[in-house]
DOZA-709809 format. One record per residue (C-alpha): residue in one letter; x, y negated, z. Coordinates in steps of 0.02 Angstrom, whole numbers, plus 32768, in hexadecimal, padded with zeros to 4 digits. Layout:
BEGIN
{'A' {X Y Z}}
...
% end
This chain:
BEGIN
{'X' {4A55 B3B9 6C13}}
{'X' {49DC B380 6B94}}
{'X' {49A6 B405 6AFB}}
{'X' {49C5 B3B5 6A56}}
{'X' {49B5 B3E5 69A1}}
{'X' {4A2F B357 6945}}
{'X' {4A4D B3A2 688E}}
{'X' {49E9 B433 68A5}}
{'X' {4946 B45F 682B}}
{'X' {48B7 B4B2 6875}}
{'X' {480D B506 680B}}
{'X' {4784 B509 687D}}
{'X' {46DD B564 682C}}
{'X' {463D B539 6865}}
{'X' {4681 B491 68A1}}
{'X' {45D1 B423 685A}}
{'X' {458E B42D 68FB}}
{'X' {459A B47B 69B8}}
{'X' {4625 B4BB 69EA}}
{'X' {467F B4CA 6937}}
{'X' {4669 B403 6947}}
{'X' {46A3 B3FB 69FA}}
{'X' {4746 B464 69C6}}
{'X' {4766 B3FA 6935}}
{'X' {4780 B360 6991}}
{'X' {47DA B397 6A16}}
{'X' {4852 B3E0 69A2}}
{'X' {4850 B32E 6953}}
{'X' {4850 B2DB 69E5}}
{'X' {48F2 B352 6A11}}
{'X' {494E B324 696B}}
{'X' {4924 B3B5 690F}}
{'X' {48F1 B39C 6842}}
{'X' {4844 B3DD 6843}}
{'X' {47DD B42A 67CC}}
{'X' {473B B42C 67EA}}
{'X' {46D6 B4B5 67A6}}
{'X' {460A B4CB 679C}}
{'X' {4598 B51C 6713}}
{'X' {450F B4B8 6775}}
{'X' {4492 B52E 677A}}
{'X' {4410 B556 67F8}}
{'X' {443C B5BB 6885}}
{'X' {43F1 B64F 681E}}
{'X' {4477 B640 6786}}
{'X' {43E2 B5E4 6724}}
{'X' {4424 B54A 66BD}}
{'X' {44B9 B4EB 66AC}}
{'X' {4503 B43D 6695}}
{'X' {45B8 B3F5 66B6}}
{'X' {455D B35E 6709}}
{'X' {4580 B3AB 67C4}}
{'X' {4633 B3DC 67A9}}
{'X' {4650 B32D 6749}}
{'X' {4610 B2C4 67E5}}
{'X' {4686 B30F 686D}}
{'X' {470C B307 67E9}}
{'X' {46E6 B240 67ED}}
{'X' {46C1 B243 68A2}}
{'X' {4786 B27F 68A9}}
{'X' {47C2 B212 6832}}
{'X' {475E B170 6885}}
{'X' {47CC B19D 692E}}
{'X' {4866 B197 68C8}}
{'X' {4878 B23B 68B0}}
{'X' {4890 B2B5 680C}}
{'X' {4815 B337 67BA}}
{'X' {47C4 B354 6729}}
{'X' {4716 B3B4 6719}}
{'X' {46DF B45C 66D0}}
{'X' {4644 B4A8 66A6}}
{'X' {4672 B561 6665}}
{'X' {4620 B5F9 66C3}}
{'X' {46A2 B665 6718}}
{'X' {462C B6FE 66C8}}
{'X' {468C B6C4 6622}}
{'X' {473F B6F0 6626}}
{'X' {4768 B693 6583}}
{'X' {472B B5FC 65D2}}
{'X' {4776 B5FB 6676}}
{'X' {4807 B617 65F7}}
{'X' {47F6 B57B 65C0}}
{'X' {47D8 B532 665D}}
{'X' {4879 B55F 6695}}
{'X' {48D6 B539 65F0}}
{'X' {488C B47B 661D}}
{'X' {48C8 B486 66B1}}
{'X' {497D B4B1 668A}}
{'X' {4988 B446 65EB}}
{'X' {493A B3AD 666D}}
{'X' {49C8 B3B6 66FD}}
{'X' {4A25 B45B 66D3}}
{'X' {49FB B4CB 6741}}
{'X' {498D B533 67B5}}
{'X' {49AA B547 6876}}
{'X' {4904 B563 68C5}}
{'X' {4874 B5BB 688E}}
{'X' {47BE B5BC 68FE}}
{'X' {473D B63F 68BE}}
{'X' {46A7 B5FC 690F}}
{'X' {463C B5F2 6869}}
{'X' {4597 B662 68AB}}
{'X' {44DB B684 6891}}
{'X' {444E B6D9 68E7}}
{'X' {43D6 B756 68BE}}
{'X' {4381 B78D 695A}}
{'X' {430B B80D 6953}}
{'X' {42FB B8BF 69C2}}
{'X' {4357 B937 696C}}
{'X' {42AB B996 6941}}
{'X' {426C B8FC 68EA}}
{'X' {431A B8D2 6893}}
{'X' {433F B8EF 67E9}}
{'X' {43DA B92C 67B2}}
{'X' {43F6 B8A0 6738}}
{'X' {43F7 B835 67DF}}
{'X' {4470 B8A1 6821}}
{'X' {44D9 B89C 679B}}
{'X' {44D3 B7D0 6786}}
{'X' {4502 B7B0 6829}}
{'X' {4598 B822 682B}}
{'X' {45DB B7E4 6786}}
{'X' {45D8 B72E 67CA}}
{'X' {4613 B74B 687B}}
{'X' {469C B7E0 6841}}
{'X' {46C0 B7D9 6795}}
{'X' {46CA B712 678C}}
{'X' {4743 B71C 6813}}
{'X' {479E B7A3 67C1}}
{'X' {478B B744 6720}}
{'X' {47CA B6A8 676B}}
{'X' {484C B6F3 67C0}}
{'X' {488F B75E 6728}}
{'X' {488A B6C9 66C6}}
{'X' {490F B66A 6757}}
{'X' {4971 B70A 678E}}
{'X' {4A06 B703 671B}}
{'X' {4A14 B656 6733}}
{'X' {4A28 B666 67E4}}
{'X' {4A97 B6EB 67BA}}
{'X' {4B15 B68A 6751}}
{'X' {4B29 B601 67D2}}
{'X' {4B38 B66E 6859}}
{'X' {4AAE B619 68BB}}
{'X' {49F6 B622 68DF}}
{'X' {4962 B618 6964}}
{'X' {48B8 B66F 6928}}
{'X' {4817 B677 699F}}
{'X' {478F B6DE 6973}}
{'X' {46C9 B6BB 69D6}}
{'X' {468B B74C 6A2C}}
{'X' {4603 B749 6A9C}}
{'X' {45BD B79A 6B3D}}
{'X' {4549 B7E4 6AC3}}
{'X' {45D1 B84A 6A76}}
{'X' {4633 B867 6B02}}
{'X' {4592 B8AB 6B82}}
{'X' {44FE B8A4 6B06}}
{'X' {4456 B82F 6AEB}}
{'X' {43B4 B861 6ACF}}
{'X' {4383 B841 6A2A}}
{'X' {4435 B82E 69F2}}
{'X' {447D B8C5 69A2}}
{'X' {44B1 B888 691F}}
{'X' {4504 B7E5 6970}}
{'X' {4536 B852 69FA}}
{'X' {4597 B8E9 6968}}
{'X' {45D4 B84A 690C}}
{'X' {4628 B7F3 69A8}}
{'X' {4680 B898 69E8}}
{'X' {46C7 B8A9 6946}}
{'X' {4724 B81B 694F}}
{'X' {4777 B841 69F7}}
{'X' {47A3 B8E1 6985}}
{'X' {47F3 B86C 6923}}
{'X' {484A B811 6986}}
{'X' {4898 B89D 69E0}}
{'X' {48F0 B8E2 695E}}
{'X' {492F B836 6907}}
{'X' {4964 B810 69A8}}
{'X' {49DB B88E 69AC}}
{'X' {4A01 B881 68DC}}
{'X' {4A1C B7CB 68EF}}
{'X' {4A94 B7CA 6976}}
{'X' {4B2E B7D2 6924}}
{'X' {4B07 B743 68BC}}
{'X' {4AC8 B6E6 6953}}
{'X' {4A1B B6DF 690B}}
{'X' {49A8 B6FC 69B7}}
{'X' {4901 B724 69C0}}
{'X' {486F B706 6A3C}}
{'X' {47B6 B708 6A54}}
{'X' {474E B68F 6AB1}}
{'X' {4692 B6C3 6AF7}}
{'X' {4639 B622 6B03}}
{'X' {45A1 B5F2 6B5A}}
{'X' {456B B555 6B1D}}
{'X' {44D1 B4F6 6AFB}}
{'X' {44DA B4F3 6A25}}
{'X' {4452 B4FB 69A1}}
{'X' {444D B5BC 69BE}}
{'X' {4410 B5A6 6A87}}
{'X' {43BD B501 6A8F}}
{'X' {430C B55F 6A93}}
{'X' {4346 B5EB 6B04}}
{'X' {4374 B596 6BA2}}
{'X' {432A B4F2 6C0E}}
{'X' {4365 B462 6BFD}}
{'X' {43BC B460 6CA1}}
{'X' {442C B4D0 6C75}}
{'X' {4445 B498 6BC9}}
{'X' {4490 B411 6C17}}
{'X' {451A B46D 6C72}}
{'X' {4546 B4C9 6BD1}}
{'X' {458B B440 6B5E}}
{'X' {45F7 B47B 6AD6}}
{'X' {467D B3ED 6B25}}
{'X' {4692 B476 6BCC}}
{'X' {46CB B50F 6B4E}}
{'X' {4731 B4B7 6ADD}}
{'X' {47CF B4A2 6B6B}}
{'X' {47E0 B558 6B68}}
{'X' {47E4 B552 6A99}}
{'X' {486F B4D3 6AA3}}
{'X' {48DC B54B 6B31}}
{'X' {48C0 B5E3 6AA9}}
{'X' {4909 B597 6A0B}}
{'X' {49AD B537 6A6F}}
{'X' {4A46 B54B 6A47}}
{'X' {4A5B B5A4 6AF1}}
{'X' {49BC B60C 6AE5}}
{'X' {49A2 B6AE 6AFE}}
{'X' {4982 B73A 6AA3}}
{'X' {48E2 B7C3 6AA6}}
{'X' {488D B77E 6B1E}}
{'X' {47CF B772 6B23}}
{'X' {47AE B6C3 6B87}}
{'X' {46FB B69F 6BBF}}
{'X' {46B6 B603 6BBC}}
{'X' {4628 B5A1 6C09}}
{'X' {45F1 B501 6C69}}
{'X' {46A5 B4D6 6C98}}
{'X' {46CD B585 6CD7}}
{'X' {4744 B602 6C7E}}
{'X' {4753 B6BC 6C9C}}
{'X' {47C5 B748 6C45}}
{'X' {4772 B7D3 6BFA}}
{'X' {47BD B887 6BF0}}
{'X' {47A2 B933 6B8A}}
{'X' {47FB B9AE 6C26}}
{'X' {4821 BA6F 6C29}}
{'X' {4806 BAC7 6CCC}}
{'X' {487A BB4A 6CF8}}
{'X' {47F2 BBD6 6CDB}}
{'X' {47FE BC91 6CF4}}
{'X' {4849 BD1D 6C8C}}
{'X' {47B9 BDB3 6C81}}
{'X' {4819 BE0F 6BF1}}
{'X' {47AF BE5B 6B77}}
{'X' {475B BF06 6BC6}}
{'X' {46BE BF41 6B99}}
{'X' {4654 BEC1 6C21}}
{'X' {46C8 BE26 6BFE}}
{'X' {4618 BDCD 6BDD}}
{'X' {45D0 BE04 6C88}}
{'X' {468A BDD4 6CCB}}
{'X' {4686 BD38 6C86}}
{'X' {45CB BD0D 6CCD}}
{'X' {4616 BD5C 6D85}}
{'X' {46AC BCE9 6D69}}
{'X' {464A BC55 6D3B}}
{'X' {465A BBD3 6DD2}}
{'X' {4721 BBFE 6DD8}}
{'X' {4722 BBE1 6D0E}}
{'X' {46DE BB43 6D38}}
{'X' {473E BAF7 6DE4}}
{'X' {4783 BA43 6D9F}}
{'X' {480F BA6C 6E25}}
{'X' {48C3 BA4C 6DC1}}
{'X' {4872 BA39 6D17}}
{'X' {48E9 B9ED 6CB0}}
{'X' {48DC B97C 6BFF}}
{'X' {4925 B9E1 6B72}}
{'X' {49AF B975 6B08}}
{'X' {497B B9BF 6A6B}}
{'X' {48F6 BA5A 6A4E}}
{'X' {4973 BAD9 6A61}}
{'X' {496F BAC9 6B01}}
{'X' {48D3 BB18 6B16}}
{'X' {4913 BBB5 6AB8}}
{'X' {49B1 BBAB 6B2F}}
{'X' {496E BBAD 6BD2}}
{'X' {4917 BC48 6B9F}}
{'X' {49B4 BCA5 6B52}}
{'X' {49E1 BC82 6BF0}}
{'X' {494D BCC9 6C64}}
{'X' {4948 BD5B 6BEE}}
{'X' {4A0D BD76 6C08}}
{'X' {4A05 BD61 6CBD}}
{'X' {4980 BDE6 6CA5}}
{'X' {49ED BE79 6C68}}
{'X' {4A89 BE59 6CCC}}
{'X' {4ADB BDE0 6C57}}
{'X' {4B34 BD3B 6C82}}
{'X' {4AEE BCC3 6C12}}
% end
């Protein structure tokens, strides 16, 4: 059965180029309302002009489809605001928001600075929080809503060179875990895609061989699944060269040492049992964790937990 988005609005940041662009008009080309979102910077955060978020928004509306164009910075949460007040007083409504709006600033975290650091995370995490925020009660009110936040393998099993990328990217899945589970009752699900894909940001890291095999066009499917009506809900989907994988954050069933005087050296003895993968589980919520060891510690003493 075909996905479609007839009557539904979708924000899509960082959508001047790449695979913001590539989301865009497959959400167009779905029937979704689109707007299309880009400060049009350089892949650093330097600059900006609406003239890359205004061209997709004609390239939709030159296939017959709807959008209108953006350029406010999700690091401005009076303008994504506005953005979204367009967007509502436009076509009435907001069903679909994609945080991919992103920037790089790659350096070893010896040679970083910490204003780096800190410009990277407020684009990656606080514009999605900001843009998010700004669509939440929305969502809310109708009873309806599909977010995705980008990660990256960099967040999820590190870069070199990426630490602050790499913080800014876990923090989302953060994010998304607990929305996830805050949204529910309003139907509001959230996911986060991991692409690989050949964009401004990896053009001069890989050959072009393989730049071929990692269009934008082979992620974007696995966008489109996330934000369906049917979708799911926290999941982490990876994404690359046609392929799609599910990424987890497990609990293994661990050991209960106590606390005695050696619990350190106990915990160093125990450290390969600590470790065994062997029935680890995925927590529902991060109580969980704290549960399992009540539980151990219960077990422990003679008590039925």
């Amino acid at each position: 059965m075909s996905i479609r988005f007839d009557g539904r609005v979708a924000i899509v940041t960082g959508a001047g180029g790449g695979l913001g662009r590539q989301h865009a008009l497959a959400l167009a080309a779905h029937g979704a309302k689109v707007v299309v979102n880009d400060l049009g910077g350089s892949i650093d955060g330097k600059g900006g002009a609406q003239a890359a978020a205004q061209a997709v928004a004609e390239e939709i509306r030159a296939a017959g489809g709807q959008a209108i164009a953006s350029g406010a910075s999700v690091t401005d949460f009076a303008a994504v605001e506005a953005m979204v007040a367009a967007a509502v007083k436009e076509w009435g409504r907001v069903d679909i928001l994609v945080n991919n709006a992103g920037i790089l600033r790659d350096k070893s975290f010896a040679k970083m600075d910490v204003a780096d650091f800190r410009l990277v995370m407020d684009v990656h995490l606080m514009g999605a929080v900001h843009c998010t925020k700004a669509v939440w009660d929305i969502m809310r009110e109708r009873n309806y809503g599909r977010i995705v936040m980008t990660t990256s393998s960099s967040g999820l099993y590190g870069n070199f060179g990426q630490a602050n990328y790499g913080a800014a990217k876990m923090a989302l899945v953060g994010l998304m875990q607990t929305l996830s589970i805050e949204g529910a009752r309003h139907d509001i699900r959230v996911n986060c895609l991991a692409p690989t894909a050949a964009t401004r940001m990896t053009e001069n890291l890989l050959p072009p061989a393989l730049l071929k095999l990692l269009e934008p066009e082979a992620v974007t499917p696995g966008l489109i699944a996330l934000v369906a009506e049917d979708a799911p809900t926290r999941t982490i989907l990876c994404a690359g060269a046609g392929a799609f994988e599910r990424a987890h954050v497990t609990l293994t069933k661990g050991v209960h040492v106590g606390h005695p005087a050696d619990a350190a050296e106990q915990i160093a003895a125990h450290w390969d049992a600590i470790s065994d993968r062997e029935g680890e589980t995925i927590p529902e919520s991060g109580g969980a964790q704290g549960m399992l060891e009540i539980g151990k510690a219960m077990l422990a003493h003679g008590q039925v937990p």
